[in-house]
C-alpha positions in Angstrom: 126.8 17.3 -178.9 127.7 19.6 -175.9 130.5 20.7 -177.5 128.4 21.4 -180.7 126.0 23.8 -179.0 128.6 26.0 -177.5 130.5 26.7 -180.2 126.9 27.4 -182.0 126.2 29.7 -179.3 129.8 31.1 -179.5 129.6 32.2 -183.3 125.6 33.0 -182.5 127.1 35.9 -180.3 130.0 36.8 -182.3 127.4 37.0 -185.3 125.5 39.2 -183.2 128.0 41.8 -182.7 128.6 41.8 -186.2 124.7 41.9 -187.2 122.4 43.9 -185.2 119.8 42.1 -186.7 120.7 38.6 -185.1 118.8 37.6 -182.0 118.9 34.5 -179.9 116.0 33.4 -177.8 114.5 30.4 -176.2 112.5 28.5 -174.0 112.0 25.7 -171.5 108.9 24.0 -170.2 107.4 21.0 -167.6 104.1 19.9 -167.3 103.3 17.5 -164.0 100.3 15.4 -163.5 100.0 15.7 -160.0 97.5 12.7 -160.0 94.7 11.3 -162.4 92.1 8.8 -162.5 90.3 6.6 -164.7 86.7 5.0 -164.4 88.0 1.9 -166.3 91.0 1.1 -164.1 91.4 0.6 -160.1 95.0 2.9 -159.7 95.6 6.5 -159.6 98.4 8.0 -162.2 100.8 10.3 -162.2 103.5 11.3 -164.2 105.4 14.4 -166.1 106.8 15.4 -169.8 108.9 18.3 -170.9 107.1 21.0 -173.0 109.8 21.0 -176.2 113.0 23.1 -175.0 114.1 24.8 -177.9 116.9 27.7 -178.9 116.1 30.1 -181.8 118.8 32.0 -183.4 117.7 34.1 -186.4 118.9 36.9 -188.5 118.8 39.1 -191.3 121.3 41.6 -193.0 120.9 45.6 -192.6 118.3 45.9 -195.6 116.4 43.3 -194.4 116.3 41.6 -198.0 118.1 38.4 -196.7 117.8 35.9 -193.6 117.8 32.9 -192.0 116.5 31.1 -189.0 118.0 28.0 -186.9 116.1 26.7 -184.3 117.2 23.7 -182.0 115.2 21.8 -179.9 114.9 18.1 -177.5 114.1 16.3 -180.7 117.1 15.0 -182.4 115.2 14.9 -185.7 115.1 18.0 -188.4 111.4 18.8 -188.9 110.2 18.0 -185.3 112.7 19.2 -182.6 115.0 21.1 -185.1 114.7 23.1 -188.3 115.8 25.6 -190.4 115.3 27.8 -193.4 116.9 30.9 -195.2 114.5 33.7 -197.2 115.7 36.3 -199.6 113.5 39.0 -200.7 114.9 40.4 -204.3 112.2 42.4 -204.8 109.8 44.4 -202.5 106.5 42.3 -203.9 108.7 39.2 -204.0 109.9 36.6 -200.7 111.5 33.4 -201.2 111.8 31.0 -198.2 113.4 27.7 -198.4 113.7 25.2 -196.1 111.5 23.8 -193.1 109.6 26.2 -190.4 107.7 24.0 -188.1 106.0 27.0 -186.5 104.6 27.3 -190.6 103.0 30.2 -192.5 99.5 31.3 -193.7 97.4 29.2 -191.6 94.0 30.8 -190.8 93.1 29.6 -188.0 93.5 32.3 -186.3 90.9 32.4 -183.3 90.1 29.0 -183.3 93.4 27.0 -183.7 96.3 27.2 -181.3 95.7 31.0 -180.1 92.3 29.5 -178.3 94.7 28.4 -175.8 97.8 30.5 -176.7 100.4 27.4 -175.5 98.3 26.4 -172.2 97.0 23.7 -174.2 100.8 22.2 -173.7 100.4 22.3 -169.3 96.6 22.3 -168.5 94.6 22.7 -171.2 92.5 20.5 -173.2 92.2 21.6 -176.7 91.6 19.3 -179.3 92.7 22.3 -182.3 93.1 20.2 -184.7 89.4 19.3 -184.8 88.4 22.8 -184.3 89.9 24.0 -187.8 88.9 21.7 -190.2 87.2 24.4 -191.9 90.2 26.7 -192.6 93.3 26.4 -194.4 96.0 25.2 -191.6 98.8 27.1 -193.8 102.2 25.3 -194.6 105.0 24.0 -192.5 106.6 21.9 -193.7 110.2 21.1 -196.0 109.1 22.9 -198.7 109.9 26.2 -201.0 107.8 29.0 -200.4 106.8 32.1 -202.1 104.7 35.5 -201.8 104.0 37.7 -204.0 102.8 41.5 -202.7 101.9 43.3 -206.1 99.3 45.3 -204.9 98.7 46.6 -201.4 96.9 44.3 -198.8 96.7 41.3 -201.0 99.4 38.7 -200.7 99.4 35.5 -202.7 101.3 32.6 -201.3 102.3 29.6 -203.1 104.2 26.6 -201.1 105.8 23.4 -203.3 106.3 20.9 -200.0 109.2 18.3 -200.5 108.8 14.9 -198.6 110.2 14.9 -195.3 109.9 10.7 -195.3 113.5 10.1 -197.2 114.9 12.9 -195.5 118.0 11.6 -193.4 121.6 12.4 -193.2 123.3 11.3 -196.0 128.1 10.4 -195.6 128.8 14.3 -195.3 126.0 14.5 -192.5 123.8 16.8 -194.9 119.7 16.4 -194.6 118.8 15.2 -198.6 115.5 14.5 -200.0 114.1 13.5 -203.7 111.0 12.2 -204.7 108.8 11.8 -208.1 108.9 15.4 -209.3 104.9 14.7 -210.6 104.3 13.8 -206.8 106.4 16.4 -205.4 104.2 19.4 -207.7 100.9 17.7 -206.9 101.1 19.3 -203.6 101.1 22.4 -203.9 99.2 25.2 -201.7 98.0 28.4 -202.5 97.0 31.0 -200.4 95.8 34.4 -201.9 94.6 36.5 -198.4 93.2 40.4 -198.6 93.3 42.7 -195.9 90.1 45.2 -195.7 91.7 48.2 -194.0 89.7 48.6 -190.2 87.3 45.5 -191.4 89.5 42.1 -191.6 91.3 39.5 -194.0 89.2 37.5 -196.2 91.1 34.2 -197.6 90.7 32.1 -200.4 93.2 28.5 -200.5 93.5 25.6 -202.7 95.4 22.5 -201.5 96.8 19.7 -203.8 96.3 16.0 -203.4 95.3 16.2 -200.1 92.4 13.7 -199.8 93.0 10.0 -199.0 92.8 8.8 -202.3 94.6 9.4 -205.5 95.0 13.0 -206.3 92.1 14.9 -205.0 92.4 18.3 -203.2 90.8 20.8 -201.0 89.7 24.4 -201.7 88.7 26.4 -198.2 88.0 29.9 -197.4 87.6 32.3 -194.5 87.3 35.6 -193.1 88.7 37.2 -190.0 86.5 40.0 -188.6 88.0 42.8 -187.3 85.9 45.6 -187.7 84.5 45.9 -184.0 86.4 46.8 -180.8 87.0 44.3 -178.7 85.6 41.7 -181.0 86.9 38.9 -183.3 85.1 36.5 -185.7 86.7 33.9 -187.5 84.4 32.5 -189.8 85.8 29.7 -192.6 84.5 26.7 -195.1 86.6 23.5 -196.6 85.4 21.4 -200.0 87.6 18.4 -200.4 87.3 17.4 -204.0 85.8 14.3 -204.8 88.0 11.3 -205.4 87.9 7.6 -207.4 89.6 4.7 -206.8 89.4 1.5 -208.6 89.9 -2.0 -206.9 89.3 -5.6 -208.9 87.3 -3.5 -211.5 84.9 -2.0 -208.3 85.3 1.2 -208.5 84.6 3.0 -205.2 84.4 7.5 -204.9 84.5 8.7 -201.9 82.9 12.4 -201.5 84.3 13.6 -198.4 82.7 16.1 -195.8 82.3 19.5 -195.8 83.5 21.7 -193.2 82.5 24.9 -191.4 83.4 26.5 -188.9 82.9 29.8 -186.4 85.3 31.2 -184.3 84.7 34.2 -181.6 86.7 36.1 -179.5 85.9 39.1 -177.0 87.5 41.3 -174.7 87.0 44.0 -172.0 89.2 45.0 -169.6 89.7 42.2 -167.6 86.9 40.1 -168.5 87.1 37.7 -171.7 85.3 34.9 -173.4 86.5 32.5 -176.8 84.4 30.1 -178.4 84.8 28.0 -181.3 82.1 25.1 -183.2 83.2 22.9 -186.4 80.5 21.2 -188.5 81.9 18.4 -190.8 78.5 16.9 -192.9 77.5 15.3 -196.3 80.3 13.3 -196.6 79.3 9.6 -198.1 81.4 6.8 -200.0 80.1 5.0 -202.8 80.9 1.3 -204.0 80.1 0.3 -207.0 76.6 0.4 -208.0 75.5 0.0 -204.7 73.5 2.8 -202.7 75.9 5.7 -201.1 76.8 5.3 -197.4 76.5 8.5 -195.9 79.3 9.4 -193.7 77.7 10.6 -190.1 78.6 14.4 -189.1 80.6 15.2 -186.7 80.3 18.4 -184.5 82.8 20.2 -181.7 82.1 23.4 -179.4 83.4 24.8 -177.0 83.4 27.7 -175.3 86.1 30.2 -172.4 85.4 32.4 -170.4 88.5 34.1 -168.5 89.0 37.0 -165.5 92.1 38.5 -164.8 92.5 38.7 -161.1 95.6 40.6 -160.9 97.4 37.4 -159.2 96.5 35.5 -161.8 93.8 34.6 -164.9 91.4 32.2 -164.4 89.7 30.0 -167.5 86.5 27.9 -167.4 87.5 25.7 -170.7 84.0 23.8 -171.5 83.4 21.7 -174.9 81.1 19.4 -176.4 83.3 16.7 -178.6 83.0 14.7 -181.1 79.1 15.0 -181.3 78.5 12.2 -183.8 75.7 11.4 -185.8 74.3 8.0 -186.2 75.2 5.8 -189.2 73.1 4.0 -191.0 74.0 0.3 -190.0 72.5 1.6 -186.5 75.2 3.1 -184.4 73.7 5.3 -182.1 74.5 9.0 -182.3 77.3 9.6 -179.2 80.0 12.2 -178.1 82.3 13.4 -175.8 82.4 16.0 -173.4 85.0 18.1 -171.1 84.9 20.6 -168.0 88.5 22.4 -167.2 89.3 25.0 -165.6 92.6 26.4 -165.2 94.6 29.4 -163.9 97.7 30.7 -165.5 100.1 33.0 -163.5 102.8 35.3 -165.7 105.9 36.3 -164.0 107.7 38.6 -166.2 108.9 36.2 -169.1 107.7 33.2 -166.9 104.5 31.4 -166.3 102.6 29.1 -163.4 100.0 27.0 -164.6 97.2 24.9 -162.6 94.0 23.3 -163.6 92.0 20.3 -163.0 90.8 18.6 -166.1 87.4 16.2 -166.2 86.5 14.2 -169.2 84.0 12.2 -170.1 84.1 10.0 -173.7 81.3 7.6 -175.0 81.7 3.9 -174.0 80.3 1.2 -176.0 77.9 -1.1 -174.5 79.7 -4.5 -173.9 79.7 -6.6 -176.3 78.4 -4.3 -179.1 80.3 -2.0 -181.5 77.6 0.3 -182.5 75.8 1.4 -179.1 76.1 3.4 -176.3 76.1 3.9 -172.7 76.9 6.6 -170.6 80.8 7.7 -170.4 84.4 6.5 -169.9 85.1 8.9 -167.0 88.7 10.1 -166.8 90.1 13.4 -164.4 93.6 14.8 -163.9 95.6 17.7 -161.7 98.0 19.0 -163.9 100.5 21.5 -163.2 102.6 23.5 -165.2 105.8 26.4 -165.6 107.5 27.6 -168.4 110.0 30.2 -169.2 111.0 31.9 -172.2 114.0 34.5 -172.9 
């Protein structure tokens, strides 16, 4: 393998002088619990894990019609440490990309996804993104073809055909191969059509394909980023999932799933800056037979930064309510989740320093009983961070 990655590097370089427009960058990162504690256990922790090292080489002839990207990482798997993919654009409205990008394309989650935290969320940072953008269309990254079409200026419309990435292994010649039901594989699709208002923002529109839980349902979402005002960004979206039907021992059972929305916000001043970011998922409910629907409770998240730049270094006050969740009808009480974490992040050139104390405090269930409350599993942590990119 060592072998392997120097003679990568080797014909990297020598590709490099040949191609201006090859690059090669990188980066390397540690996070350290320096100590933690749990209300539900008598010993202090500690402990560390490496932030996903990773080499990029990427490239594209002098036209810039045609390219490629390989990136290499900790992982030994394609998909999670590495991946890969080659584009060719025949035509100036027309890009093809094939392959895997696990960094993905065309989400729009833009304020209240991973650039909340922009990568702190790896060192000292408790984020919980995922929750945070169920309301918007999380874009595609996948093993997949995809496929953008400019026709007319500012509107793009994206199409991605994902391809499974479960039977993908190396086959006698070490090549990654994949196949699947070609009805399954085209029941997937994604498409993202996205506008830009010159000075005022990108509204979104997005359909996903038999992405529900059941059968083939799917999941139409859209958004709009606000940029119209100085210093000011607004990240508003909205997800339907489809209804879907499934039939067990002739009970047949459809399951309406939640809507989302969501509200993102993002200011800045000078030195001074504050985020914040809510998700509403409601009026989901599941219905068996011809019995009454059971209403699915809704679940809420905020959570709101503030941040100073000091000159030595910014300092973050990362506060959220999780997990607010209603109460069901059977009689669970309505509970949730809460954190308080601040951190300070400290850039030295293509370097950073991270610090931050994190306390967390999730619902516990009363003994004995699995649908009441009271008070909070109590959990804290000193985490320490550095990173360094080139």
């Amino acid at each position: 393998m060592k072998k392997f990655f120097i003679a990568l590097l080797t014909l990297a370089l020598v590709a490099g002088n040949l191609f201006a427009q090859t690059t090669i960058s990188g980066g390397v990162g540690y996070k350290w619990t320096v100590v933690g504690g749990d209300s539900a256990k008598d010993d202090l922790s500690t402990g560390y894990s490496v932030i996903a090292p990773q080499i990029t080489i990427k490239g594209q002839n002098e036209e810039g019609t045609f390219g490629g990207l390989l990136r290499l990482g900790a992982q030994v798997d394609w998909g999670a440490g590495h991946y890969a993919y080659a584009w060719w654009k025949p035509l100036d409205f027309l890009r093809l990309k094939f392959g895997v990008d696990g960094d993905g394309e065309w989400g729009r989650t833009d304020i209240v996804g991973w650039g909340f935290h922009s990568g702190a969320q790896d060192f000292v940072a408790e984020s919980n993104d995922g929750k945070f953008g169920t309301a918007f269309f999380g874009g595609f990254g996948g093993f997949g073809l995809w496929t953008s079409f400019t026709l007319i200026p500012n509107l793009a419309v994206n199409l991605a055909v994902p391809y499974p990435s479960s039977t993908l292994g190396p086959d006698a010649l070490g090549q990654a191969t994949a196949s699947g039901i070609a009805k399954d594989i085209y029941n997937q699709i994604k498409v993202n059509i996205a506008y830009t208002f010159s000075g005022a923002g990108t509204a979104s529109l997005a359909y996903e394909s038999d992405s529900g839980k059941k059968d083939h349902t799917g999941k139409i979402s859209g958004s709009f980023l606000v940029t119209a005002i100085s210093g000011i960004q607004i990240n508003i979206g909205a997800k339907y999932t489809l209804p879907a039907e499934e039939e067990v021992a002739s009970v047949l059972t459809t399951y309406n799933y939640p809507v989302a929305v969501g509200l993102g916000f993002s200011y800045a001043e000078g030195d001074f800056g504050v985020k914040a970011r809510l998700n509403f998922d409601f009026a989901g409910s599941t219905k068996v037979g011809s019995a009454d629907p059971h209403e699915t409770p809704f679940v809420f998240n905020f959570a709101v930064m503030p941040y100073y730049n000091l000159g030595i270094f910014t300092a973050y006050l990362n506060i959220a309510l999780a997990d607010l969740t209603g109460a069901e009808e059977n009689g669970n009480d309505l509970h949730f989740g809460w954190y308080v974490n601040p951190y300070l992040v400290k850039a030295i050139g293509p370097g950073k320093i991270y610090a931050g104390f994190l306390l967390k405090g999730d619902p516990k269930k009363k003994a004995g009983s699995t649908t009441e409350y009271d008070g909070f599993d109590i959990t804290w942590a000193i985490p320490v961070g550095i990173s360094y990119s080139f």
